[in-house]
mmCIF file of the C-alpha atoms, coordinates in Angstrom:
data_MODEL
# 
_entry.id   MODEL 
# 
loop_
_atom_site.group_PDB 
_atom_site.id 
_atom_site.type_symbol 
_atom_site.label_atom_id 
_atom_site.label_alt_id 
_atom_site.label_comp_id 
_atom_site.label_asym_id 
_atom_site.label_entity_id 
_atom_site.label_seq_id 
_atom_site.pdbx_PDB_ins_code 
_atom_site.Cartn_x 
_atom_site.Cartn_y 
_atom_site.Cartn_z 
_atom_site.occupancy 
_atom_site.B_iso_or_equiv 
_atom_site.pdbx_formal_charge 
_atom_site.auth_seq_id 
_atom_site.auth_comp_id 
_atom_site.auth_asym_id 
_atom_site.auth_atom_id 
_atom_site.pdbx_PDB_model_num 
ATOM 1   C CA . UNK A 1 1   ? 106.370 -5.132  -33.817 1.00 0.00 ? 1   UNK A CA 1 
ATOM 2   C CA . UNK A 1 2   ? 106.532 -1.361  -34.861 1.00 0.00 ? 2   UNK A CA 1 
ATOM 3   C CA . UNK A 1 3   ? 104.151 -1.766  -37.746 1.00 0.00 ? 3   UNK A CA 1 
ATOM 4   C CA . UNK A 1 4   ? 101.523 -3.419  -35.271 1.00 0.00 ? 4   UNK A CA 1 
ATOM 5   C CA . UNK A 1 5   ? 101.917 -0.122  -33.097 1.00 0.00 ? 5   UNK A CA 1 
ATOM 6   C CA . UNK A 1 6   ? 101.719 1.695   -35.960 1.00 0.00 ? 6   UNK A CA 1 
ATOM 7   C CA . UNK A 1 7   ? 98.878  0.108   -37.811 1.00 0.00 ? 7   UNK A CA 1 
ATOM 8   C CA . UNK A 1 8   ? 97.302  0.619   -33.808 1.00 0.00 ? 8   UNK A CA 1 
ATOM 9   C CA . UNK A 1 9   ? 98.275  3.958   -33.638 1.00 0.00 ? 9   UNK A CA 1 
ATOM 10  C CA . UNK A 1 10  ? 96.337  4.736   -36.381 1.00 0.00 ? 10  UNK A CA 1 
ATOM 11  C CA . UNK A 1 11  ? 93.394  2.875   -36.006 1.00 0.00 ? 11  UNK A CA 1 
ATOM 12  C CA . UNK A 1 12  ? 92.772  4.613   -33.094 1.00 0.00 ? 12  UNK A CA 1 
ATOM 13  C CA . UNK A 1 13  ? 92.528  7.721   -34.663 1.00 0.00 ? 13  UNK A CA 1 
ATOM 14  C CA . UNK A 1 14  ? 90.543  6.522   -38.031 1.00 0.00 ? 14  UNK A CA 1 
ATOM 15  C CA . UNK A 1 15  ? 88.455  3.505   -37.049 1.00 0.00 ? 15  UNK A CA 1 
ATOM 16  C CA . UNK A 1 16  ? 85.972  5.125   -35.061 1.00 0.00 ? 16  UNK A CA 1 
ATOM 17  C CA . UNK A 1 17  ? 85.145  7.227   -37.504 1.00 0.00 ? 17  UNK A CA 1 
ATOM 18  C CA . UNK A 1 18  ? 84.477  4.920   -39.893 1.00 0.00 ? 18  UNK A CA 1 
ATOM 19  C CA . UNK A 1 19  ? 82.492  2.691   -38.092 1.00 0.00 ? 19  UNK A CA 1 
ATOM 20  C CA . UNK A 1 20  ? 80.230  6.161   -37.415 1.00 0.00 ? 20  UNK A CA 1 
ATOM 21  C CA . UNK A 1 21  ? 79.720  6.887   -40.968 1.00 0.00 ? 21  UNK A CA 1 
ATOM 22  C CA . UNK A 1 22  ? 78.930  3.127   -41.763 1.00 0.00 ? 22  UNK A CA 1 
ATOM 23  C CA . UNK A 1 23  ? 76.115  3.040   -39.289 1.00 0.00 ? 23  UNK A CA 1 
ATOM 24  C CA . UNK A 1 24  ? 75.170  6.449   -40.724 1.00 0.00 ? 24  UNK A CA 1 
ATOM 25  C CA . UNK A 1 25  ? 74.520  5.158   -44.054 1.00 0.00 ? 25  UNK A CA 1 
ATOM 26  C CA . UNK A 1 26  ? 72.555  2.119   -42.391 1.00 0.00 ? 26  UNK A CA 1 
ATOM 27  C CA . UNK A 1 27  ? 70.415  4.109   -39.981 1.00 0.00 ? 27  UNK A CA 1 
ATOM 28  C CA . UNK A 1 28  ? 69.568  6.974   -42.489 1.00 0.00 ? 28  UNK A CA 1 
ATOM 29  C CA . UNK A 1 29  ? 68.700  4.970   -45.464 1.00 0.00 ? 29  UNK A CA 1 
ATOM 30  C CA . UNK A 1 30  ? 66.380  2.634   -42.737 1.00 0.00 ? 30  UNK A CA 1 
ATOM 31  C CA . UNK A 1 31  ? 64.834  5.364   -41.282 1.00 0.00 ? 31  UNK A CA 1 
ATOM 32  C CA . UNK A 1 32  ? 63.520  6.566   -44.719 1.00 0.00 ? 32  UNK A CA 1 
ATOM 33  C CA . UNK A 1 33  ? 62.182  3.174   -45.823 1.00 0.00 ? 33  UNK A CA 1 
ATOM 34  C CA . UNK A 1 34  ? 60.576  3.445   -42.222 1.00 0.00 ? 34  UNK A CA 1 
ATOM 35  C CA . UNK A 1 35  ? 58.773  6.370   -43.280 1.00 0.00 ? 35  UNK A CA 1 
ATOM 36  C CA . UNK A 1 36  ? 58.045  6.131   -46.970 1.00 0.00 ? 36  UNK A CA 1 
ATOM 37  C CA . UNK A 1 37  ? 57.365  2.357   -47.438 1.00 0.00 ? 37  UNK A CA 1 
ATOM 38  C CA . UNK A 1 38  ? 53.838  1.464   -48.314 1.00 0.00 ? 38  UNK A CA 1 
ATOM 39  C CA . UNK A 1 39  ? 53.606  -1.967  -46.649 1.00 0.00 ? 39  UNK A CA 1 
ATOM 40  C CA . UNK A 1 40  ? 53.679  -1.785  -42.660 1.00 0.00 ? 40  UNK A CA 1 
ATOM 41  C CA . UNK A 1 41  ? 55.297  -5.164  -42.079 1.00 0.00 ? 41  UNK A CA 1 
ATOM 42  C CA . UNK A 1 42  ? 58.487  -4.124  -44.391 1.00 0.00 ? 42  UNK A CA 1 
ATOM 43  C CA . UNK A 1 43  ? 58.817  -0.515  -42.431 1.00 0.00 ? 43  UNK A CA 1 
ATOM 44  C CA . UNK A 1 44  ? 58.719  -2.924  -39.303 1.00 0.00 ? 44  UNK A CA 1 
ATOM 45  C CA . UNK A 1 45  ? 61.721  -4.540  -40.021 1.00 0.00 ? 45  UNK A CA 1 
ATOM 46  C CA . UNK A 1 46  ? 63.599  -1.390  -41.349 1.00 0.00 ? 46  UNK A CA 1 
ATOM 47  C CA . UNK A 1 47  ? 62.829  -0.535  -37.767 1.00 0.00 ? 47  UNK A CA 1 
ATOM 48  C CA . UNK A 1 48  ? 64.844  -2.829  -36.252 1.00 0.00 ? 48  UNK A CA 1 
ATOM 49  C CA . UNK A 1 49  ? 67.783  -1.439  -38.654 1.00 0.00 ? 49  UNK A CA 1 
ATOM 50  C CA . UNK A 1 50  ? 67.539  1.779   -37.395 1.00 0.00 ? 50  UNK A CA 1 
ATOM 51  C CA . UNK A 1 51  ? 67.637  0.531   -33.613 1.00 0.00 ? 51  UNK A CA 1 
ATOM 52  C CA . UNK A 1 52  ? 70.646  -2.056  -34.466 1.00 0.00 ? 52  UNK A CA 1 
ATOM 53  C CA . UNK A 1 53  ? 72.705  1.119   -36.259 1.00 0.00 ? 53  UNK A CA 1 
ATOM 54  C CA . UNK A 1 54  ? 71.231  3.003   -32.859 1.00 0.00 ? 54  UNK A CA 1 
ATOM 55  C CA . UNK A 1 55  ? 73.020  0.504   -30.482 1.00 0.00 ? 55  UNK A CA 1 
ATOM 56  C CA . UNK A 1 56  ? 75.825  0.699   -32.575 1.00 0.00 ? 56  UNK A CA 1 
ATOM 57  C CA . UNK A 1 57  ? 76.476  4.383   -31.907 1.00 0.00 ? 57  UNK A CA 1 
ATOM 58  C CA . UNK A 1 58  ? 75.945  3.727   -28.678 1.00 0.00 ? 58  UNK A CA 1 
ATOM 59  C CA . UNK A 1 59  ? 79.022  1.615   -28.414 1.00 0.00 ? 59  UNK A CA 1 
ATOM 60  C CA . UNK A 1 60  ? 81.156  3.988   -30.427 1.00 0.00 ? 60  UNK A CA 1 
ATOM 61  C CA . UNK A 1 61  ? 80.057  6.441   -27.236 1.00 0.00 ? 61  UNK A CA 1 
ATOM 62  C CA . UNK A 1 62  ? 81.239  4.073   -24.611 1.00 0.00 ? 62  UNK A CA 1 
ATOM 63  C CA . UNK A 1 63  ? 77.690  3.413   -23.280 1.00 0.00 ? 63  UNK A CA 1 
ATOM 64  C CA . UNK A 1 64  ? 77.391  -0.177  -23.610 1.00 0.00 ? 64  UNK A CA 1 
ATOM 65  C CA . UNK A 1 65  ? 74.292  -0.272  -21.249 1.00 0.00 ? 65  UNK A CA 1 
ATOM 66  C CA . UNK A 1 66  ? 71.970  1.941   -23.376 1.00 0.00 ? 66  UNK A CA 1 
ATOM 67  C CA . UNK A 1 67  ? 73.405  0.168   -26.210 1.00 0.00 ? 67  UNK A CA 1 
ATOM 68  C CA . UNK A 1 68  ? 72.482  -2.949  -24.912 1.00 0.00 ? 68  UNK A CA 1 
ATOM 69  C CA . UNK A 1 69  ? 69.359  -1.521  -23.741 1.00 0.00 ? 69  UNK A CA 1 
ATOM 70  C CA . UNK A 1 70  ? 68.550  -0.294  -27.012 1.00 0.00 ? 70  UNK A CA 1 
ATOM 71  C CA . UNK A 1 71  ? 69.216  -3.688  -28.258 1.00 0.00 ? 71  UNK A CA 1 
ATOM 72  C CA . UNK A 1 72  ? 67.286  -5.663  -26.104 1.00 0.00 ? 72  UNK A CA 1 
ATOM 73  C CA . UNK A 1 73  ? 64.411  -3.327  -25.593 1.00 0.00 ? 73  UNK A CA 1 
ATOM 74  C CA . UNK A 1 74  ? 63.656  -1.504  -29.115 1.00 0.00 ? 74  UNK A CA 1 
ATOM 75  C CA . UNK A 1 75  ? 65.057  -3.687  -31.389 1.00 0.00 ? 75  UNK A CA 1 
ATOM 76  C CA . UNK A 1 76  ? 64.001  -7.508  -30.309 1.00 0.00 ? 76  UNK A CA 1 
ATOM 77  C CA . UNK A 1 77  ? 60.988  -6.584  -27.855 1.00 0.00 ? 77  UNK A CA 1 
ATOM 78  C CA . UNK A 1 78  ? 59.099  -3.470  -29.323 1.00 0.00 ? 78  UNK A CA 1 
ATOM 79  C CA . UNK A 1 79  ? 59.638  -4.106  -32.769 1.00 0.00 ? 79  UNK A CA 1 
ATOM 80  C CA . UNK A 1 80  ? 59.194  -7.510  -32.968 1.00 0.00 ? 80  UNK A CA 1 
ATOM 81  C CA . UNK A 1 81  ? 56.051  -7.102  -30.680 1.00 0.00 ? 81  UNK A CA 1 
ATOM 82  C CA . UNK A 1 82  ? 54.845  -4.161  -33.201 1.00 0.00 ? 82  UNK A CA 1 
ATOM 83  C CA . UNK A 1 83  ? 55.664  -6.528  -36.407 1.00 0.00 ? 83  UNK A CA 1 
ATOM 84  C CA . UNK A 1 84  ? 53.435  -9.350  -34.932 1.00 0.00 ? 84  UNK A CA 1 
ATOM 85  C CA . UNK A 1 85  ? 51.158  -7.391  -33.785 1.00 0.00 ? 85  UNK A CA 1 
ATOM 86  C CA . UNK A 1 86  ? 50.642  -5.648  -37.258 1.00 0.00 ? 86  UNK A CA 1 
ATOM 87  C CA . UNK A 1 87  ? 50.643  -9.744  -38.748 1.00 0.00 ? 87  UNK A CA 1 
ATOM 88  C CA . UNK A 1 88  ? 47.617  -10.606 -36.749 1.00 0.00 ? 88  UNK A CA 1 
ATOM 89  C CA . UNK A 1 89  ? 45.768  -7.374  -38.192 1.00 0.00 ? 89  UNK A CA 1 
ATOM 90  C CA . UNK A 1 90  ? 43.297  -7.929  -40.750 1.00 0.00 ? 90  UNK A CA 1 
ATOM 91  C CA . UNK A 1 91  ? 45.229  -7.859  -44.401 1.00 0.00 ? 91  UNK A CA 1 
ATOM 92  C CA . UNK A 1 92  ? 42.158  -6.355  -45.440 1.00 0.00 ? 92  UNK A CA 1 
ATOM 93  C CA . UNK A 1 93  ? 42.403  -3.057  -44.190 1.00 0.00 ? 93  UNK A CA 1 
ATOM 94  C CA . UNK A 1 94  ? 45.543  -2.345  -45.060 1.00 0.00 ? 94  UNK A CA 1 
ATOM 95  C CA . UNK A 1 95  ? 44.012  -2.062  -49.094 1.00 0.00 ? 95  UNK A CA 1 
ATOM 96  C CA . UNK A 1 96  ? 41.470  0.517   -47.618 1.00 0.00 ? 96  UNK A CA 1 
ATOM 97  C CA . UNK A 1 97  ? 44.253  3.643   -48.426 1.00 0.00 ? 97  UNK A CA 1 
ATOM 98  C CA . UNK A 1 98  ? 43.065  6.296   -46.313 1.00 0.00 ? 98  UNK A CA 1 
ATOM 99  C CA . UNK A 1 99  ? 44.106  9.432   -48.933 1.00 0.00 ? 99  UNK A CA 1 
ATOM 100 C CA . UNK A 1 100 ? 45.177  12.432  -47.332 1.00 0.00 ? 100 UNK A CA 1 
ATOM 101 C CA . UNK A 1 101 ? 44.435  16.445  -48.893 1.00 0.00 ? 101 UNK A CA 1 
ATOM 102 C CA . UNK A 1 102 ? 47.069  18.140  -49.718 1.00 0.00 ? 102 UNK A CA 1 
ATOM 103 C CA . UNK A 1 103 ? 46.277  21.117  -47.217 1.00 0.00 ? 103 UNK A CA 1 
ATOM 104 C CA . UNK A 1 104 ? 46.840  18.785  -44.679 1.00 0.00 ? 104 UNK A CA 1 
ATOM 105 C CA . UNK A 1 105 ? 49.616  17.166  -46.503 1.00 0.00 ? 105 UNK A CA 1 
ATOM 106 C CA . UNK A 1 106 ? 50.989  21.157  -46.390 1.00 0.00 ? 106 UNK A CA 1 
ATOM 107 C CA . UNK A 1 107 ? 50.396  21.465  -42.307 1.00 0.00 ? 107 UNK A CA 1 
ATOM 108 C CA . UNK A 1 108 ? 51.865  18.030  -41.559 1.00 0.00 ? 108 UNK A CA 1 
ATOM 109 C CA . UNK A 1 109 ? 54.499  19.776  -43.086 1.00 0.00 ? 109 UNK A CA 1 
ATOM 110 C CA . UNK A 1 110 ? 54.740  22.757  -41.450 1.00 0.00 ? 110 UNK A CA 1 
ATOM 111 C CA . UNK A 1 111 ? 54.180  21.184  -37.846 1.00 0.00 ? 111 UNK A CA 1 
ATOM 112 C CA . UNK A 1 112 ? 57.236  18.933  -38.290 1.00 0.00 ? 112 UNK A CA 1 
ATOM 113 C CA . UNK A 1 113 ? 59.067  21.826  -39.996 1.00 0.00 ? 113 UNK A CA 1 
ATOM 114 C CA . UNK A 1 114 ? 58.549  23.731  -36.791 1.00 0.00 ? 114 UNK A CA 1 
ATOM 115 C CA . UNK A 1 115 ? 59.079  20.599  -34.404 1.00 0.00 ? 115 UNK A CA 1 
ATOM 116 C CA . UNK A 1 116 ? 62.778  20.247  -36.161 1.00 0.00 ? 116 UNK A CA 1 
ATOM 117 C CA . UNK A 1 117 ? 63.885  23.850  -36.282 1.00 0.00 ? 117 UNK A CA 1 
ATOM 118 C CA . UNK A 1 118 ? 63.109  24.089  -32.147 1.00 0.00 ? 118 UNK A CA 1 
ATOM 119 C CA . UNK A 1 119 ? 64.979  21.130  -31.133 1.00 0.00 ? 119 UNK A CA 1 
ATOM 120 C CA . UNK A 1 120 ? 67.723  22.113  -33.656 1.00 0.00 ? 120 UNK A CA 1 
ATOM 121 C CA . UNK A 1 121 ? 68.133  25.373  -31.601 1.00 0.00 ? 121 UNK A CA 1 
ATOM 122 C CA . UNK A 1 122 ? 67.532  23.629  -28.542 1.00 0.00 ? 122 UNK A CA 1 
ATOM 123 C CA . UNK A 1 123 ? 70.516  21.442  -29.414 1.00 0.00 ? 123 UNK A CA 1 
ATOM 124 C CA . UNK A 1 124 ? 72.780  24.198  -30.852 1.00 0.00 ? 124 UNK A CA 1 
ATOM 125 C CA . UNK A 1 125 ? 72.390  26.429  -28.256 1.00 0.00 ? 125 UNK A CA 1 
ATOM 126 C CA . UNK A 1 126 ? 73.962  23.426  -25.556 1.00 0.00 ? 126 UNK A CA 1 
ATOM 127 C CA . UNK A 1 127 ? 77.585  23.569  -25.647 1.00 0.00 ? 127 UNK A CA 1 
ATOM 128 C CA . UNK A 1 128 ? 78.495  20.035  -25.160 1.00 0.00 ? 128 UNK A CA 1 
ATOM 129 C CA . UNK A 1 129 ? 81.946  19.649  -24.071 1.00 0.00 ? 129 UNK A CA 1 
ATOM 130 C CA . UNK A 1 130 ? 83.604  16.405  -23.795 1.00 0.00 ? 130 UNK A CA 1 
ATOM 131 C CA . UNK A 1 131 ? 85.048  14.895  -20.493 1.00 0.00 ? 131 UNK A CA 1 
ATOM 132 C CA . UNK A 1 132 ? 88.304  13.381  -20.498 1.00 0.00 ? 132 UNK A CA 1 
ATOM 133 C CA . UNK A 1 133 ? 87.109  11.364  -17.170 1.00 0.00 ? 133 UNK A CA 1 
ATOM 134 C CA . UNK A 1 134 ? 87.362  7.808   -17.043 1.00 0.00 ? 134 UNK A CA 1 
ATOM 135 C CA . UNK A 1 135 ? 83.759  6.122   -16.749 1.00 0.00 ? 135 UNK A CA 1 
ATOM 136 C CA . UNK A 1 136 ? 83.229  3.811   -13.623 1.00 0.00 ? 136 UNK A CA 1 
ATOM 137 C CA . UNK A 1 137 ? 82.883  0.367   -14.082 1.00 0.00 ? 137 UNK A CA 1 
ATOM 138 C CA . UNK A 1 138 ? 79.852  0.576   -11.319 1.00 0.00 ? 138 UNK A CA 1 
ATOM 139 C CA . UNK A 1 139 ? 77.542  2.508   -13.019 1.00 0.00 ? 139 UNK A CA 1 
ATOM 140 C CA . UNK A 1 140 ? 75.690  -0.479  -14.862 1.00 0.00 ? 140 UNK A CA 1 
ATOM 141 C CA . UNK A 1 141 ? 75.662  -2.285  -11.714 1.00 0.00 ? 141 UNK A CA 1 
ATOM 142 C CA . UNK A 1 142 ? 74.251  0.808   -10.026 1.00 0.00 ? 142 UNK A CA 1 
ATOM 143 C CA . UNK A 1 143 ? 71.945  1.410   -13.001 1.00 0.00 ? 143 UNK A CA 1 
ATOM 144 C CA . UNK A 1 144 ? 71.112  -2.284  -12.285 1.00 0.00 ? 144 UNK A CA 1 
ATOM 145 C CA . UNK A 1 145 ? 70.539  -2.291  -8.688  1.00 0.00 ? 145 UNK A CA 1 
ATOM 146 C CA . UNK A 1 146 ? 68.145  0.930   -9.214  1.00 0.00 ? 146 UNK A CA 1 
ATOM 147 C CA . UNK A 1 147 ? 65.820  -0.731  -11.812 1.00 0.00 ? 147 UNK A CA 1 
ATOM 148 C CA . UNK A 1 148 ? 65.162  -3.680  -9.524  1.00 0.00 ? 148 UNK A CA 1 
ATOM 149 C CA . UNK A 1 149 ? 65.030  -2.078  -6.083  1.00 0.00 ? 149 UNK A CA 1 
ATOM 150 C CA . UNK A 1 150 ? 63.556  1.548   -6.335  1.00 0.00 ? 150 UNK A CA 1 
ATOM 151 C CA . UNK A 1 151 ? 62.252  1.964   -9.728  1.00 0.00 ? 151 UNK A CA 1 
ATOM 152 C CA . UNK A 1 152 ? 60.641  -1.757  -9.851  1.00 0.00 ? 152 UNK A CA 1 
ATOM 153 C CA . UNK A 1 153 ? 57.138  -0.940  -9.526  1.00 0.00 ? 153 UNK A CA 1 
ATOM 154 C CA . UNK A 1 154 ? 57.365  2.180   -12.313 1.00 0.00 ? 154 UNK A CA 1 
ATOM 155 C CA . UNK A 1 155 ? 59.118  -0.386  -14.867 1.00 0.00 ? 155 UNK A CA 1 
ATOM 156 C CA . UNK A 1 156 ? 55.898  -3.153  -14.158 1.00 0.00 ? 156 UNK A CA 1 
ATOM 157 C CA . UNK A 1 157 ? 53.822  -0.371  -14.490 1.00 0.00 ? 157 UNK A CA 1 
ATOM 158 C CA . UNK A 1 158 ? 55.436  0.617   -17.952 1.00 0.00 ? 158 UNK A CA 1 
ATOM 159 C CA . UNK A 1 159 ? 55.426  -2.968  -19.052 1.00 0.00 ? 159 UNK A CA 1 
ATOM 160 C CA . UNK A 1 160 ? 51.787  -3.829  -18.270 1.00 0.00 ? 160 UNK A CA 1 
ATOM 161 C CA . UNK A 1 161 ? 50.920  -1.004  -20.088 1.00 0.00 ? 161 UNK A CA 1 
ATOM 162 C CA . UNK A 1 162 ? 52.579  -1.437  -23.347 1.00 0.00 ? 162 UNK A CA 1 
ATOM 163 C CA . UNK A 1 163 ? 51.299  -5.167  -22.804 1.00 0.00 ? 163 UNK A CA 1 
ATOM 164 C CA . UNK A 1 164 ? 47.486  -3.631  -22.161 1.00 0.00 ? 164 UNK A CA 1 
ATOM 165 C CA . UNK A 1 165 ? 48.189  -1.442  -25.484 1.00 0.00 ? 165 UNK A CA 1 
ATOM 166 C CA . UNK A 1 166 ? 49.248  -4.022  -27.436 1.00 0.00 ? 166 UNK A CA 1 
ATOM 167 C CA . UNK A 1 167 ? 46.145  -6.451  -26.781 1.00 0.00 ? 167 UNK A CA 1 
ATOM 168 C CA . UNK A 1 168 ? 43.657  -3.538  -27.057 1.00 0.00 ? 168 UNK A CA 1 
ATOM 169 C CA . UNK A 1 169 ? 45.310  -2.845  -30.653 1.00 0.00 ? 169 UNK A CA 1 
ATOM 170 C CA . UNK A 1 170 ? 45.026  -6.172  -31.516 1.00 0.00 ? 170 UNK A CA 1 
ATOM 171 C CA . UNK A 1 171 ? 41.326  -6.519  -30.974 1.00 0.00 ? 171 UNK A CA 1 
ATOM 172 C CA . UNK A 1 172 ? 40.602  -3.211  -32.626 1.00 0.00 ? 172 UNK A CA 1 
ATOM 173 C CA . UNK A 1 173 ? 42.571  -4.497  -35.914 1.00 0.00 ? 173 UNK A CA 1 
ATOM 174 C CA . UNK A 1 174 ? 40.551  -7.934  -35.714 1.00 0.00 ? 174 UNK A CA 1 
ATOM 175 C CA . UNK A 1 175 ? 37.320  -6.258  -34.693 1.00 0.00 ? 175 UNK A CA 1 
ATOM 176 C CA . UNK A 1 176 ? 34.854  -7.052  -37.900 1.00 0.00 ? 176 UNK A CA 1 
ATOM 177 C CA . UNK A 1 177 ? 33.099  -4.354  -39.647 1.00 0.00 ? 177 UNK A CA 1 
ATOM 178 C CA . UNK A 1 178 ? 29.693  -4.880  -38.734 1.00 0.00 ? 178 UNK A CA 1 
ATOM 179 C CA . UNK A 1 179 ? 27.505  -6.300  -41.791 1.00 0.00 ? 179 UNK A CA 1 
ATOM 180 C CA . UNK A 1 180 ? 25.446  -3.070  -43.554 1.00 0.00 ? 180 UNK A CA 1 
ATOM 181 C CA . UNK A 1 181 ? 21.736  -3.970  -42.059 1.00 0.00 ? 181 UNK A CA 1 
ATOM 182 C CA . UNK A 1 182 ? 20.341  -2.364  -45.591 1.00 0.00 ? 182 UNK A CA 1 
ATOM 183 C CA . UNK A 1 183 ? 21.480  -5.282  -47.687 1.00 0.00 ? 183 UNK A CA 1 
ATOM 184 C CA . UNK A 1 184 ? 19.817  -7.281  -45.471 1.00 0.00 ? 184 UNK A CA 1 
ATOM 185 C CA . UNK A 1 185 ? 16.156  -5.645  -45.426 1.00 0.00 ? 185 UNK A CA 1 
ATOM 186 C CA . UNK A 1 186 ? 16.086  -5.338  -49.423 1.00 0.00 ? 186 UNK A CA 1 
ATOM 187 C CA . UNK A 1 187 ? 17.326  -8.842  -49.715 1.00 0.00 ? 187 UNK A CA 1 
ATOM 188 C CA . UNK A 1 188 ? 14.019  -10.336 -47.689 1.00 0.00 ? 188 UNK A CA 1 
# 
């Protein structure tokens, strides 16, 4: 019985952070394959990686309703929503590389170079201290009870407009280039 408190004891301590750095080296390595793969549908699915290791963190915080939000809402619905979406496309246009200068390659760059360095002092200049508090077991109900009672009609709004998005993006990517009308004149 004392090496099962101590083997708890120190779990406590140790566990936690090693779940942290194991969903760090799923999330990171995701989130670059998100960003540097060449076909859309596999950057899709490292998608969903990054949003499971995201829920994941989210548990190691205690907040099992944005995990579970995360869950259910990035990882199943938007993703899977985006990776369909982008299998209906035409495969045609994803051969069509649009090539990029490199002065623009250069301000892309610099924009996101910028974009990082203000939220990092954002961040850094928040002290964030940590609360010792225990969290009420209401608050997902209350979270709950909100969603469906006040904030109902902003949360249809939100979904029939990612649904309006998603069909409008659909027929652009199976809209047909229209036929060149000069072929068609020499031809006759």
């Amino acid at each position: 019985m004392e090496q099962f408190e101590l083997l708890t004891n120190w779990a406590q301590g140790n566990v936690e952070g090693f779940v942290l750095y194991v969903l760090a080296a799923i999330a990171i390595p995701c989130a670059f394959c998100v960003l540097f793969d060449r076909a859309i549908i596999r950057s899709g699915f490292f998608l969903i990686g990054v949003f499971g290791a995201i829920c994941g963190l989210f548990l190691i915080l205690q907040a099992q309703f944005l995990a579970l939000a995360q869950l259910m809402i990035y990882a199943v619905g938007i993703t899977l929503v985006v990776v369909i979406a982008l299998m209906l496309t035409n495969p045609r246009l994803e051969k069509d590389r649009i090539s990029v200068a490199p002065k623009e390659r250069l301000g892309g760059l610099l924009v996101a170079a910028v974009f990082f360095l203000v939220i990092y002092c954002a961040l850094r200049s928040e002290s964030w201290p940590v609360s010792s508090l225990r969290m009420n077991p209401e608050n997902v109900k209350q979270i709950g009870v909100a969603l469906l009672t006040t904030y109902a009609l902003p949360f249809e709004f939100a979904s029939v407009l990612l649904l309006a998005a998603l069909m409008g993006a659909i027929l652009l990517a199976k809209a047909e280039a229209p036929e060149d009308t000069s072929t068609l004149i020499e031809g006759n």
